[in-house]
C-alpha positions as CSV (number, residue, x, y, z in Angstrom):
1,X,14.7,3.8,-7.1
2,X,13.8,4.1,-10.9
3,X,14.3,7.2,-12.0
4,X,11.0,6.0,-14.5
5,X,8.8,6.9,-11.3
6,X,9.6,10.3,-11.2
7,X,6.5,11.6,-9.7
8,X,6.6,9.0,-7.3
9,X,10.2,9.9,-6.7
10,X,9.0,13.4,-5.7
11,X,5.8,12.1,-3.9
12,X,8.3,10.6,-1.1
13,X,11.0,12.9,-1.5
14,X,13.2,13.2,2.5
15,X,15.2,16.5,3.0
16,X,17.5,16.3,5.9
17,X,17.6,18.5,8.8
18,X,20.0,17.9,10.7
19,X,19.8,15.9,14.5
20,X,17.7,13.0,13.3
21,X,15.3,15.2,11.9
22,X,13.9,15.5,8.2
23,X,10.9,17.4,6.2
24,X,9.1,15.4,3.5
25,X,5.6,16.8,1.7
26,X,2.5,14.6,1.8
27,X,0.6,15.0,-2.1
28,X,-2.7,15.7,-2.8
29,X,-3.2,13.4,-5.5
30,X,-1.9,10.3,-3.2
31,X,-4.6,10.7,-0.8
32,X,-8.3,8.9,0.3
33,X,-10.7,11.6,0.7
34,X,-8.5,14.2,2.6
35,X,-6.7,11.5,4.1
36,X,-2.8,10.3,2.5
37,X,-3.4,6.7,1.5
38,X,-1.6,4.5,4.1
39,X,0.3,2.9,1.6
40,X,1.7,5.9,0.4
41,X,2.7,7.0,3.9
42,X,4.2,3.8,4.6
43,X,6.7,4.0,1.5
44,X,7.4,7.7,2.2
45,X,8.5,5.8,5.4
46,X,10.3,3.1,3.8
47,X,12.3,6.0,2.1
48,X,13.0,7.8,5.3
49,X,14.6,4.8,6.2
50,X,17.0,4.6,3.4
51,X,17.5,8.4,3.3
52,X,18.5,8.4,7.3
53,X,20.9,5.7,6.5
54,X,22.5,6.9,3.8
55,X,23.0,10.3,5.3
56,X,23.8,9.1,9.0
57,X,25.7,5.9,8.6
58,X,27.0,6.0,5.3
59,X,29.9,3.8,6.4
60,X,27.5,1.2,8.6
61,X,27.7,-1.1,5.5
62,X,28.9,-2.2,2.3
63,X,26.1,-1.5,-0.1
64,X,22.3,0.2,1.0
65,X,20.6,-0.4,3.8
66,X,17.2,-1.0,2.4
67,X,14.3,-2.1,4.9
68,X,13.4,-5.7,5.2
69,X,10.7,-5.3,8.1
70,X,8.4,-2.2,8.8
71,X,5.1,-2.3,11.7
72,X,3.6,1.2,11.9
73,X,1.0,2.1,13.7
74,X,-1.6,5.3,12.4
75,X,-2.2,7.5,15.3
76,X,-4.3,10.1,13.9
77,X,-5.3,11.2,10.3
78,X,-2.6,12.7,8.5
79,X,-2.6,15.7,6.0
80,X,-1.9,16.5,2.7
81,X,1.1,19.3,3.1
82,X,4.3,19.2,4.9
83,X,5.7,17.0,8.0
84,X,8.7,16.9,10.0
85,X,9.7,12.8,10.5
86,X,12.2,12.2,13.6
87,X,14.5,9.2,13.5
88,X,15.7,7.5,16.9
89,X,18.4,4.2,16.2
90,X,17.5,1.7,18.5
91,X,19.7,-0.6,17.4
92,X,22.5,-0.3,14.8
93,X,24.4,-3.9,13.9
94,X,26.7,-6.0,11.8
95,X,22.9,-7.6,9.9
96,X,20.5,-5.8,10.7
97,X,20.1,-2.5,12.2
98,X,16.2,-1.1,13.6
99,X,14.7,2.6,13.7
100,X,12.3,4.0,15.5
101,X,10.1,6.6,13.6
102,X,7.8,9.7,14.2
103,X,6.1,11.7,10.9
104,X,4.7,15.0,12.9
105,X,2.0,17.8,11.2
106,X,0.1,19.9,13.0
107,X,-2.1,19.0,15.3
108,X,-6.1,19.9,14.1
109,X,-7.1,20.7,17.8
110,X,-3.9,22.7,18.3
111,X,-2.7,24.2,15.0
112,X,0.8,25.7,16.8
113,X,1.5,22.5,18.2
114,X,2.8,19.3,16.4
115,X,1.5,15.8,17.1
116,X,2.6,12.5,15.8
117,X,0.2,10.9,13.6
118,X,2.3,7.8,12.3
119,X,4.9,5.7,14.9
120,X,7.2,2.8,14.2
121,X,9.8,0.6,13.8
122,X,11.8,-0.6,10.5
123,X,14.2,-2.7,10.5
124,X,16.6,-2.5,7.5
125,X,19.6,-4.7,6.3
126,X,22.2,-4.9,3.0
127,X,21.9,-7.3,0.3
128,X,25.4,-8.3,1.0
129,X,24.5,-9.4,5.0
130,X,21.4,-11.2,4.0
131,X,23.0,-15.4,4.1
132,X,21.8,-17.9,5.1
133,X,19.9,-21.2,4.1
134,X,17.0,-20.4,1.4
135,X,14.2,-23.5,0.8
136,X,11.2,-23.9,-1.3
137,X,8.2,-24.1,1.2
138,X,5.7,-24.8,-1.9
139,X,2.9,-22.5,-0.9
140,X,0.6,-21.0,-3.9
141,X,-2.3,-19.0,-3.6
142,X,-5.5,-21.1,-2.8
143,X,-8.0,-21.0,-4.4
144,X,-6.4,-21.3,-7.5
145,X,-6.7,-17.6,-9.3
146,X,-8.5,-17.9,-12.3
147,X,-6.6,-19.0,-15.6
148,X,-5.2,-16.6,-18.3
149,X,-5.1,-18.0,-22.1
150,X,-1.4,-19.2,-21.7
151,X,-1.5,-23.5,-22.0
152,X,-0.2,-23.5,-18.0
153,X,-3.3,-21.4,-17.6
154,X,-0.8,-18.4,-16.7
155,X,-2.4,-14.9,-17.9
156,X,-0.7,-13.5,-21.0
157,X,0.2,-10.4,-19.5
158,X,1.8,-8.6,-22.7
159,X,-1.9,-9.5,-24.2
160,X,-3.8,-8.6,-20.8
161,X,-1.9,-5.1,-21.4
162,X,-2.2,-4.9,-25.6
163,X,-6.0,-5.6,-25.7
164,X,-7.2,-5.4,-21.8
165,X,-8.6,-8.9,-21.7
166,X,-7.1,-12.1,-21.3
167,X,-8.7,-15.6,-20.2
168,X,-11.0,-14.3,-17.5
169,X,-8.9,-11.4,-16.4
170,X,-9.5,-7.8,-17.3
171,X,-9.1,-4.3,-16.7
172,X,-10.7,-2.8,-14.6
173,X,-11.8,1.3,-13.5
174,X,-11.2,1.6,-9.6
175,X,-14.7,2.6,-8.4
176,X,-15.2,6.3,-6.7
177,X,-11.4,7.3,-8.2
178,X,-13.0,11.0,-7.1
179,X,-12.5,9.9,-3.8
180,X,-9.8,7.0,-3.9
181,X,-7.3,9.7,-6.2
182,X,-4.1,7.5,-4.6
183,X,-5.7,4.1,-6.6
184,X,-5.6,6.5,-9.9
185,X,-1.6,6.1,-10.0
186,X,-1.8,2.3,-10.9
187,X,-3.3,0.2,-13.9
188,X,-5.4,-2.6,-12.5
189,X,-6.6,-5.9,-13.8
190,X,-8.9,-8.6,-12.5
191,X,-11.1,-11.6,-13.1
192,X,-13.8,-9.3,-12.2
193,X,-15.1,-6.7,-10.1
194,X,-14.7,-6.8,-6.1
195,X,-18.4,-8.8,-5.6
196,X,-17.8,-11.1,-8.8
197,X,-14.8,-12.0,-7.0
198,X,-15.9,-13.4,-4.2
199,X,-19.0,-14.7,-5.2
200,X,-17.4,-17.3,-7.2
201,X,-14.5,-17.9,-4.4
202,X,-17.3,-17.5,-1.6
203,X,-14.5,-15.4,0.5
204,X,-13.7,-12.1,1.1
205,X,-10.5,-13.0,-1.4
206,X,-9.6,-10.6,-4.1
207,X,-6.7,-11.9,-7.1
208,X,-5.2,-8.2,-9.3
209,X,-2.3,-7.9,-11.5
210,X,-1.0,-4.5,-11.4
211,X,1.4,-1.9,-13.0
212,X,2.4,0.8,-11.7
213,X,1.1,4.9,-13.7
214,X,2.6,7.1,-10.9
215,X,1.3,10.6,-12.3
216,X,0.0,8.9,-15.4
217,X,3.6,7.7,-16.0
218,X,3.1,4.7,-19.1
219,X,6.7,3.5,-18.2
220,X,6.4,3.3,-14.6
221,X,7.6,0.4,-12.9
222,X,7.0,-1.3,-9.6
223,X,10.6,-0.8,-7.4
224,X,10.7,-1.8,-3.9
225,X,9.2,1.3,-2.3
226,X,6.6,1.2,-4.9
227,X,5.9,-2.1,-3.4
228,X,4.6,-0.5,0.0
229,X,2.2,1.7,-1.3
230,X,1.0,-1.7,-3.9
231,X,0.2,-3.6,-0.2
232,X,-2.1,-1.2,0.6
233,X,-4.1,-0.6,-2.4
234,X,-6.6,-3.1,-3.3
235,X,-9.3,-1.1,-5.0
236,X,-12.0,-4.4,-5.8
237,X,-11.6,-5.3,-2.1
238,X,-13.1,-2.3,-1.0
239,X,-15.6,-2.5,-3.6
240,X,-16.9,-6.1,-1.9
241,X,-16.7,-4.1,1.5
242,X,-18.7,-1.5,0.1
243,X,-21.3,-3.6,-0.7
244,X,-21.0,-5.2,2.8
245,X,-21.2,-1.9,4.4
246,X,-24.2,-0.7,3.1
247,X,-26.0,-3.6,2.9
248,X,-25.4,-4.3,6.6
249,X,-26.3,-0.7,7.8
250,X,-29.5,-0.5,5.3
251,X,-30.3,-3.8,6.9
252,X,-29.9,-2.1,10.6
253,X,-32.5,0.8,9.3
254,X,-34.7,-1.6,7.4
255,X,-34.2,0.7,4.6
256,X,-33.7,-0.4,0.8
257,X,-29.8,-0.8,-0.1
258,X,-28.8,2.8,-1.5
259,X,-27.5,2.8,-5.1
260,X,-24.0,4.9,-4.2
261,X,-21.9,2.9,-1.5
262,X,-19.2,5.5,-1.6
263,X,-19.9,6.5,1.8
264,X,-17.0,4.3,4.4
265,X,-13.9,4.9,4.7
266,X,-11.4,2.2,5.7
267,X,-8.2,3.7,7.5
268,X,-5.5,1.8,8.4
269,X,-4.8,1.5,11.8
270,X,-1.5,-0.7,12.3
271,X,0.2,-2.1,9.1
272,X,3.1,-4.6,9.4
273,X,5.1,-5.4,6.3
274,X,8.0,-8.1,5.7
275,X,10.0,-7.6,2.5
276,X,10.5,-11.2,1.2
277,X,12.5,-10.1,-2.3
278,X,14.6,-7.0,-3.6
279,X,13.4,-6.2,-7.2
280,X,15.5,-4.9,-10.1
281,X,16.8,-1.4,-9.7
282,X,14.7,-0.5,-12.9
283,X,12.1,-2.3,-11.4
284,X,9.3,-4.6,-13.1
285,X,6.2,-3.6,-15.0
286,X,3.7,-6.8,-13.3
287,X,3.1,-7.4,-9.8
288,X,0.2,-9.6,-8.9
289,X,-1.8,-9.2,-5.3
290,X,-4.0,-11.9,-3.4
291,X,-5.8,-10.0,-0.8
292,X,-7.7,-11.8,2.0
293,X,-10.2,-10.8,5.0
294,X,-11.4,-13.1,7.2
295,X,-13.1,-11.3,9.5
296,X,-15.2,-8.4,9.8
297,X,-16.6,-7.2,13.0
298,X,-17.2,-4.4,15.2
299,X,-16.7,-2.1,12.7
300,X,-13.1,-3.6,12.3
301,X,-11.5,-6.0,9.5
302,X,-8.0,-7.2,8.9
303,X,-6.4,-7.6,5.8
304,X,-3.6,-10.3,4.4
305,X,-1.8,-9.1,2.0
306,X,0.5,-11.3,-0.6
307,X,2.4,-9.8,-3.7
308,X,3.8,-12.0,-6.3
309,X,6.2,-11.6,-9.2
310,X,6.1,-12.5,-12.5
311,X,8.0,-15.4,-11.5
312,X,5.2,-16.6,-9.0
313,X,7.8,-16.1,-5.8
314,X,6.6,-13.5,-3.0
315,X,8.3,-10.2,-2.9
316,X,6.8,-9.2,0.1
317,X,3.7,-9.9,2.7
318,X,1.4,-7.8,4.7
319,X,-1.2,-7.9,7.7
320,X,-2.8,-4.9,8.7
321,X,-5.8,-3.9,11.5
322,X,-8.4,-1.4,9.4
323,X,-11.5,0.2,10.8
324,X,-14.8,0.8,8.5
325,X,-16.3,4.1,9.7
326,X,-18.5,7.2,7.6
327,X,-16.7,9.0,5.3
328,X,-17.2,11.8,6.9
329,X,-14.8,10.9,9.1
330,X,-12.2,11.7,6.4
331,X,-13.5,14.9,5.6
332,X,-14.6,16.3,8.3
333,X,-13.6,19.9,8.4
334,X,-11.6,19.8,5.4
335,X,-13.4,21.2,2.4
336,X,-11.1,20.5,-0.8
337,X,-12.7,17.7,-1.5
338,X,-16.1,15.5,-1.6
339,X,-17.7,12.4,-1.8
């Protein structure tokens, strides 16, 4: 992990306990309302992972066991402060080994008792055991993401990041970062806003380039953790569902659409991530993100995540079941912060 990241280092930070059991610290400044973005959770996870490995079965394999698979499921709404995580190896093999994972706070109905709020399973494997045939399948992102000033039409990214515009992209403020503090800890760039978007596609699609500003770090860089929390956090996408949520509850009321949309929440419920290439060790300072919903009903969505290198070849993919619900289903109780 880069050592650039070093907030982000200590954001995910595992301490081992002993017996399968280790103490991390969720951060306030990585959450959604009250609420630690899922992202974040999930590469606090991914870490786990490589922590448990390297302190359990040092001599499993040749080089780090870095996770390759993860599908967690968000039980209940986790908090900002300390956890315990508990590891179980269900399987532990020549390729790949799997782990089953708990993170544990206390529980809000019974303070003295601990509940799990995240489950699930990653599945990890070594560089040196992943062989086997590789093949060009010849897939791009459709429709086309709009063209950058480059002849190929590819966005001049050291321009995009000198002068904040290039071609039709630009850079772009995260809308209620009061609330969304986990998106402040990137830079983001688009070819417009969340509803500009996907009035020109006519889909609930959403194209960003993104580097990584873990604790306002200018040099931080996008490593494989960092990748988990990047799947999760599509800022413009929840700006277009915004929009959708209010419009469709004014609509309900036969009331005028309110001027702040800040009032939904969108937790994750089960994310499921397959990590398709290993970046640098120093990491990279561009990622770029299509994000796709195709359905929205019942007060539930799902999301398709792709992430993209500089190169144009995946480095990882991402389907996840979200709810919309009130805000106030993120506060709740908790007072430190407000909409």
């Amino acid at each position: 992990m880069s050592l650039l990241n070093a907030s982000f280092v200590d954001a995910i930070r595992i301490t081992p306990e002993g017996n399968n059991k280790y103490s991390a610290h969720l951060h306030r400044d990585w959450c959604i309302g009250t609420v630690p973005h899922g992202g974040y959770t999930a590469a606090l996870l991914y870490n786990l992972a490589l922590t448990h490995f390297a302190h359990t079965h040092p001599k499993q394999y040749d080089a780090p066991a870095t996770p390759i698979s993860l599908q967690l499921s968000f039980l209940r709404r986790t908090a900002a402060g300390p956890a315990i995580l508990h590891v179980q190896d269900v399987k532990i093999g020549l390729r790949t080994s799997t782990i089953h994972v708990q993170l544990l706070q206390p529980s809000e109905k019974a303070p003295d008792q601990l509940a799990v709020n995240v489950a699930g399973y990653i599945t990890v494997s070594p560089p040196s055991a992943e062989v086997g045939i590789s093949a060009p399948t010849g897939w791009t992102p459709y429709p086309v993401p709009p063209p950058g000033s480059l002849p190929n039409g590819q966005v001049d990214l050291a321009a995009l990041a000198r002068t904040g515009h290039d071609g039709a992209w630009t850079k772009l403020d995260p809308p209620y970062a009061d609330f969304r503090r986990a998106a402040s800890q990137l830079e983001l760039y688009g070819p417009g806003k969340g509803q500009t978007q996907q009035q020109r596609t006519g889909t609930m699609a959403i194209d960003q380039w993104a580097r990584f500003r873990p604790g306002g770090e200018a040099s931080g860089r996008w490593t494989d953790a960092a990748v988990v929390y990047l799947l999760d956090m599509f800022p413009m996408a929840l700006e277009g569902f915004d929009t959708m949520s209010a419009t469709a509850v004014a609509k309900e009321k036969g009331e005028p659409v309110p001027e702040s949309m800040a009032n939904f929440w969108y937790p994750t419920v089960t994310l499921n991530i397959d990590m398709k290439k290993r970046l640098p060790r120093e990491g990279v300072e561009w990622l770029y993100s299509r994000v796709v919903t195709k359905v929205v009903r019942d007060g539930r969505t799902d999301l398709e995540v792709t992430v993209l290198d500089e190169k144009g070849e995946v480095v990882a993919l991402s389907t996840q079941v979200g709810l919309v619900v009130s805000a106030s289903r993120n506060l709740g109780s908790r007072k430190w912060q407000k909409l």
